[in-house]
Backbone as CSV, one residue per row, in Angstrom:
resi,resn,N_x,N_y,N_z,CA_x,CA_y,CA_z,C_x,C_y,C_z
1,UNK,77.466,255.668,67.417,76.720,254.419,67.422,77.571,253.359,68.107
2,UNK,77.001,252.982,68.721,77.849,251.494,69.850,77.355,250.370,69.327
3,UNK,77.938,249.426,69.940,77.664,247.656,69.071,76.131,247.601,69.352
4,UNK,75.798,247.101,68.171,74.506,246.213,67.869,74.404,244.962,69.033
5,UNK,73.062,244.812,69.525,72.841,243.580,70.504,71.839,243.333,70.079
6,UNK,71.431,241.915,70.478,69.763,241.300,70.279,68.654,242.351,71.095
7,UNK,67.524,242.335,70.174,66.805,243.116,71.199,65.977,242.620,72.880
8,UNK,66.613,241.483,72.930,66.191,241.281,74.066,67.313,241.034,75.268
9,UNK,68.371,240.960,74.857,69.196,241.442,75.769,69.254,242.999,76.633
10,UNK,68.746,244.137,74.937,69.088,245.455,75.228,67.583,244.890,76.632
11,UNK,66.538,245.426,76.288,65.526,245.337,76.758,65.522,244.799,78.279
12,UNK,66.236,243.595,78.621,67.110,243.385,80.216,67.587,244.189,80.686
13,UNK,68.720,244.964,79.914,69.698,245.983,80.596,69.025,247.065,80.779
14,UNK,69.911,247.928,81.247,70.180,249.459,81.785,69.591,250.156,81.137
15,UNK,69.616,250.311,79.424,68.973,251.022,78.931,67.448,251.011,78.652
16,UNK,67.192,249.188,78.842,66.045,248.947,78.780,65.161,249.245,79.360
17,UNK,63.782,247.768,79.982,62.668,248.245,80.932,63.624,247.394,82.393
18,UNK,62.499,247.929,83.517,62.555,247.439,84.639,62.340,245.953,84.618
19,UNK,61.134,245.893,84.324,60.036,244.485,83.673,59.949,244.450,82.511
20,UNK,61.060,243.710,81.471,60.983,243.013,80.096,60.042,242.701,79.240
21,UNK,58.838,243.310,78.510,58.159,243.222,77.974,58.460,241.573,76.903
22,UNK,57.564,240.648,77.124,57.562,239.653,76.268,58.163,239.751,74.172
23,UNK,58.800,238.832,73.892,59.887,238.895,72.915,58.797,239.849,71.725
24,UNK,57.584,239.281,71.401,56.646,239.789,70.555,56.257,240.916,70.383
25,UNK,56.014,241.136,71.664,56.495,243.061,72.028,57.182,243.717,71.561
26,UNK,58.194,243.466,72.374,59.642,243.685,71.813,59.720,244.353,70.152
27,UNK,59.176,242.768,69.766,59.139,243.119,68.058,58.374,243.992,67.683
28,UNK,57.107,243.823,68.179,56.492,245.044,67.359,56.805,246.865,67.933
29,UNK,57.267,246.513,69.304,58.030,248.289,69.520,58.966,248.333,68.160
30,UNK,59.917,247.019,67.754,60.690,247.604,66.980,60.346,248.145,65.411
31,UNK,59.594,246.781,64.779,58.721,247.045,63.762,57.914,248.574,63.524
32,UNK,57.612,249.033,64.599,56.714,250.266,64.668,57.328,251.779,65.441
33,UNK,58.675,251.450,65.200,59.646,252.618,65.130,59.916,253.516,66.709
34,UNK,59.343,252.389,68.175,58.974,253.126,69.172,60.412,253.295,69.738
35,UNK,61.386,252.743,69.516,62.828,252.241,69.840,63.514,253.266,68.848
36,UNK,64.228,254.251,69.720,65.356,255.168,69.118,66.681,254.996,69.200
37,UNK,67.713,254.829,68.732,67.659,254.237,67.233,66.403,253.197,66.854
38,UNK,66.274,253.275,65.626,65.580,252.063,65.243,66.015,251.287,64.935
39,UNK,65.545,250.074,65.148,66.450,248.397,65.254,66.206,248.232,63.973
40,UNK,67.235,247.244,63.768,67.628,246.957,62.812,66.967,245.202,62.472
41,UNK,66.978,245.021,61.124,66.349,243.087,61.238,67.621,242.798,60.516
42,UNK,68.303,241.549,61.376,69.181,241.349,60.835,69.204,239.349,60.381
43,UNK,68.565,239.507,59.103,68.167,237.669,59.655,66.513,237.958,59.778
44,UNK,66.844,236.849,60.730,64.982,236.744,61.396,65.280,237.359,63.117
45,UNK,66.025,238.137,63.310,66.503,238.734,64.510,66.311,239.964,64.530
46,UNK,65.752,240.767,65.479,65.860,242.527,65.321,67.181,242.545,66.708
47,UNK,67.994,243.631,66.075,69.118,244.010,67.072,68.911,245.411,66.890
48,UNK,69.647,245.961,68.438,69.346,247.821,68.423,70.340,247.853,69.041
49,UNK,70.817,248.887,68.890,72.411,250.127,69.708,71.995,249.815,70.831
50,UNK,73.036,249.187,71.238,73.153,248.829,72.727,72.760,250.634,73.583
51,UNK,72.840,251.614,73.333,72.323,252.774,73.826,71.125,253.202,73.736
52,UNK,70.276,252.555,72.771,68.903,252.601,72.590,68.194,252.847,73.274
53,UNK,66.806,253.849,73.084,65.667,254.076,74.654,64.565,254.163,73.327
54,UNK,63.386,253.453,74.586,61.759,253.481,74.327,61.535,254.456,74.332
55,UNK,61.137,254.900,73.423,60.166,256.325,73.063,58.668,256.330,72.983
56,UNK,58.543,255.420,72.051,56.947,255.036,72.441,56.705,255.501,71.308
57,UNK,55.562,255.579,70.916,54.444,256.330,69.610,54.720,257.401,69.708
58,UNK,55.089,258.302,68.770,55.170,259.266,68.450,53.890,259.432,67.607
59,UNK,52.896,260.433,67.919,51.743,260.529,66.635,51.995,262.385,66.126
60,UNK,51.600,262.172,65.352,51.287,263.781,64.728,50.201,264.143,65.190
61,UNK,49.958,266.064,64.641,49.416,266.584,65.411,48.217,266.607,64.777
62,UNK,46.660,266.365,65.060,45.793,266.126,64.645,45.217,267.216,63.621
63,UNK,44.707,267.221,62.602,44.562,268.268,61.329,43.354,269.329,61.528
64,UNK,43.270,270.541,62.295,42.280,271.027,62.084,41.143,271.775,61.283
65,UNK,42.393,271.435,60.064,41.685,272.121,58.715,40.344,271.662,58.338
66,UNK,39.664,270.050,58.584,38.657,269.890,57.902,37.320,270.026,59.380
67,UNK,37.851,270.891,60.518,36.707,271.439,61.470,36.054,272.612,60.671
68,UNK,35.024,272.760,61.278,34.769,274.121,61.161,35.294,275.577,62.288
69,UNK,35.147,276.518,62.027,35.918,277.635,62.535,36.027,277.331,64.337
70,UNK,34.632,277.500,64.767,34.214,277.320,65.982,34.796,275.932,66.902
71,UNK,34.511,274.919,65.761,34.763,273.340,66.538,36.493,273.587,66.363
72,UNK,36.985,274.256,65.191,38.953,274.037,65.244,38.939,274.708,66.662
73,UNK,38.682,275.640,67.160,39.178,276.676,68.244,38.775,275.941,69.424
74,UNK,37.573,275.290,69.546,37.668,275.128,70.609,38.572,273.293,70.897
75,UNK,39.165,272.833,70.010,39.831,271.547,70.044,41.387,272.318,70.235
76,UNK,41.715,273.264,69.626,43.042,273.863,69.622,43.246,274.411,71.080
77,UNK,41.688,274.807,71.673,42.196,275.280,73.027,41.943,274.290,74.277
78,UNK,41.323,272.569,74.032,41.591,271.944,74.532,42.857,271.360,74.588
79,UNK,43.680,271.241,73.356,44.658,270.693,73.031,46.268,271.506,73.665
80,UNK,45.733,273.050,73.774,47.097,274.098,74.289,46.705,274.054,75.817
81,UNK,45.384,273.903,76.612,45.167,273.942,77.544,44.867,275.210,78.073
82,UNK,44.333,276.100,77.092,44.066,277.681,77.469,42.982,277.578,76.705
């Protein structure tokens, strides 16, 4: 783990974006866990590992248990692409 920075410094730099997503942003990537490490609130401030990268939403994998036989298979084989 490397030093803690404001998250809008990281977000300028190297590890960050090209184009700086506005501070509010920012917050809610961090609030909503899209930032690996996850930032930290320190105060009324979120700071992240200066090594930190956008990951984005991570979602889970959608439940096919409550399809029926026919509709699971054919969502499972949209979903594998076969």
């Amino acid at each position: 783990m490397s030093q803690l920075i404001p998250i809008i410094e990281w977000a300028s730099g190297p590890n960050g974006f090209k184009y700086p997503p506005k501070a509010a942003t920012l917050y809610k990537y961090a609030a909503t866990g899209q930032i690996y490490p996850i930032p930290k609130k320190q105060g009324k401030k979120w700071v992240v590992d200066a090594d930190a990268k956008f990951v984005g939403i991570i979602a889970s994998a959608p439940s096919l248990d409550r399809l029926s036989k026919p509709m699971g298979d054919l969502v499972k084989k949209a979903l594998t692409g076969g």
